[in-house]
N, C-alpha and C positions, 0 to 999 in steps of 0.2 A: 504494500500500500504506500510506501515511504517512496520508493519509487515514481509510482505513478503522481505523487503530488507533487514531485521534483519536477516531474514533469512538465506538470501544469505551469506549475507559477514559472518557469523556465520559458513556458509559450507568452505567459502574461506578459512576462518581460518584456520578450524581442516584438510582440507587440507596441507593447508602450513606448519603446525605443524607436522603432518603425514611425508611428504616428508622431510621434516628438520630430522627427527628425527632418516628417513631411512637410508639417504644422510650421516650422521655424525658416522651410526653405520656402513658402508661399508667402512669408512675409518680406522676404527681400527685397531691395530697390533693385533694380537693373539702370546702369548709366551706361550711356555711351556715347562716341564723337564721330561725324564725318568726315572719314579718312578721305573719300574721291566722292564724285561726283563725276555725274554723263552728260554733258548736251550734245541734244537731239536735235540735226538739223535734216529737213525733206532737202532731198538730191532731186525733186519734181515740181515743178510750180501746175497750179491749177489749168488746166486746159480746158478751149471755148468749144464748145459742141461743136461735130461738123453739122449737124443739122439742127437748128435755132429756128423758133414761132416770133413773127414780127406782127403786129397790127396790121389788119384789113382796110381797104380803102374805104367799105360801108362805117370804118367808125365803131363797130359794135362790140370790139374784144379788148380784152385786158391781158396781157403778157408777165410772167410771174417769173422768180427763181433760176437766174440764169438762163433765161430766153427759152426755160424744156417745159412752164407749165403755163395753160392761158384759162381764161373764163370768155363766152361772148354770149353776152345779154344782148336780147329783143324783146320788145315789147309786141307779143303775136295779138295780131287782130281781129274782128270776123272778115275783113278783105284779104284775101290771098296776096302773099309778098314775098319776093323774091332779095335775096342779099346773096351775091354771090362773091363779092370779097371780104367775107366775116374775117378770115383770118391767114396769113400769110403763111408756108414751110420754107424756109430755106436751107438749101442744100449749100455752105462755107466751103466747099471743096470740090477736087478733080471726082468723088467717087461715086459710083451710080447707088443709089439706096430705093428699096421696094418699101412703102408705106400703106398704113391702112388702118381706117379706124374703126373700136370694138368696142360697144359698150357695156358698161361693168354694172352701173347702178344706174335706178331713176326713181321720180318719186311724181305721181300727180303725172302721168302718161299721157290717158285719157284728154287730157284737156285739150292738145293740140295734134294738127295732121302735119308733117313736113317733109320732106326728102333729103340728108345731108351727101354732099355729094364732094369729089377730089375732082378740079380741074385746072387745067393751066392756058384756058384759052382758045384752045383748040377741040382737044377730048376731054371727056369726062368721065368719074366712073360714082356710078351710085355706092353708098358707102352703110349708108343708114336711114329705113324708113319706116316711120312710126305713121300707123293709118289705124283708124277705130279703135286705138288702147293697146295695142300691140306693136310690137318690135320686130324687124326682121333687121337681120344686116349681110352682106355679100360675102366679106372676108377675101375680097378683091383685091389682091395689091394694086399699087400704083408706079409708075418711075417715076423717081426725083431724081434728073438726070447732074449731071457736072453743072456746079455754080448755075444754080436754074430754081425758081421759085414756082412753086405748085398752090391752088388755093382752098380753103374751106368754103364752099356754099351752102345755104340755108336755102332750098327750092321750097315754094309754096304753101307757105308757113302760114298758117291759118289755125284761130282757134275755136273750141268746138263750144268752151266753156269759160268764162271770167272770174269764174271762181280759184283763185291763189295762184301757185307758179310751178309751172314744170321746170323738173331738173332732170336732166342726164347728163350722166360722167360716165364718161369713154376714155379710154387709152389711143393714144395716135403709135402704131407701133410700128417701128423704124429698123429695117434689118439688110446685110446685104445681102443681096442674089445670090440661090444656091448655098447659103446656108441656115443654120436653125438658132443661130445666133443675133439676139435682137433688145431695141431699146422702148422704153414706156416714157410715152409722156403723158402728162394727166390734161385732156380738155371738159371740162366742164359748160353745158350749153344749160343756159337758162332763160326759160321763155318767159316773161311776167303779164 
């Protein structure tokens, strides 16, 4: 029995000792000095999109964030109307880019009828048509050829209803030819 109690009190011990030991190291300060230090300098400076959204001649868009996001408010009427330079693309460089626009969100549809459409004057290509509360879109690309600007058109924008404002937000997506590599810009059209 003498044994076993040696035992014991022998475990109480290395406990206690254990605990004390832990107990006195959690209360230490730590100090210490900045031996070195790093600066960080970028070897890249910012670069300007090769393809940049400028203002439409109709006057109706707003240009956001480094020339890659815009808004173009109208005010849809019950007379059919037509804006076919809502909004400018420009292509800043020698390289041919396929573009095209998808929409992502909308709210309050129904309100109006329109046709968005990608053209440069000559051709066109239907992009987005919203008719009796529904959506379809082509997923058409387009060419935005070398240093050559392409435009947004709002075709025959008419509204069904006056009550509040249609909103749709589409991606204008920007990719080269022949591959699966591509850029998102955010346009947001709003009818009031």
């Amino acid at each position: 029995m003498k044994k076993t109690s040696c035992a014991v009190k022998l475990h109480y011990v290395l406990l206690v000792v254990t605990l004390s030991i832990m107990i006195s190291c959690s209360f230490r300060n730590v100090f210490g000095d900045i031996n070195d230090f790093m600066n960080l300098n970028s070897s890249t400076d910012c670069v300007t999109p090769s393809v940049i959204l400028e203002n439409g001649a109709n006057a109706t868009s707003t240009v956001y964030e480094n020339n890659t996001n815009a808004k173009i408010s109208i005010d849809a009427t019950s007379t059919q109307s037509t804006y076919n330079y809502s909004l400018d693309i420009v292509n800043k460089n020698a390289s041919l880019w396929e573009v095209r626009l998808e929409y992502f969100d909308y709210t309050n549809i129904s309100r109006v009828n329109t046709t968005i459409i990608l053209h440069n004057n000559s051709t066109l290509s239907e992009q987005i048509t919203i008719s009796g509360g529904s959506i379809n879109q082509s997923n058409n690309y387009y060419d935005l050829t070398s240093d050559t600007s392409i435009h947004i058109g709002i075709m025959n924008l008419v509204e069904n209803s006056s009550e509040g404002t249609t909103i749709l937000n589409a991606h204008l997506r920007i990719k080269t030819p022949d591959t699966t590599t591509y850029t998102l810009y955010i346009i947001t059209f709003e009818f009031a």
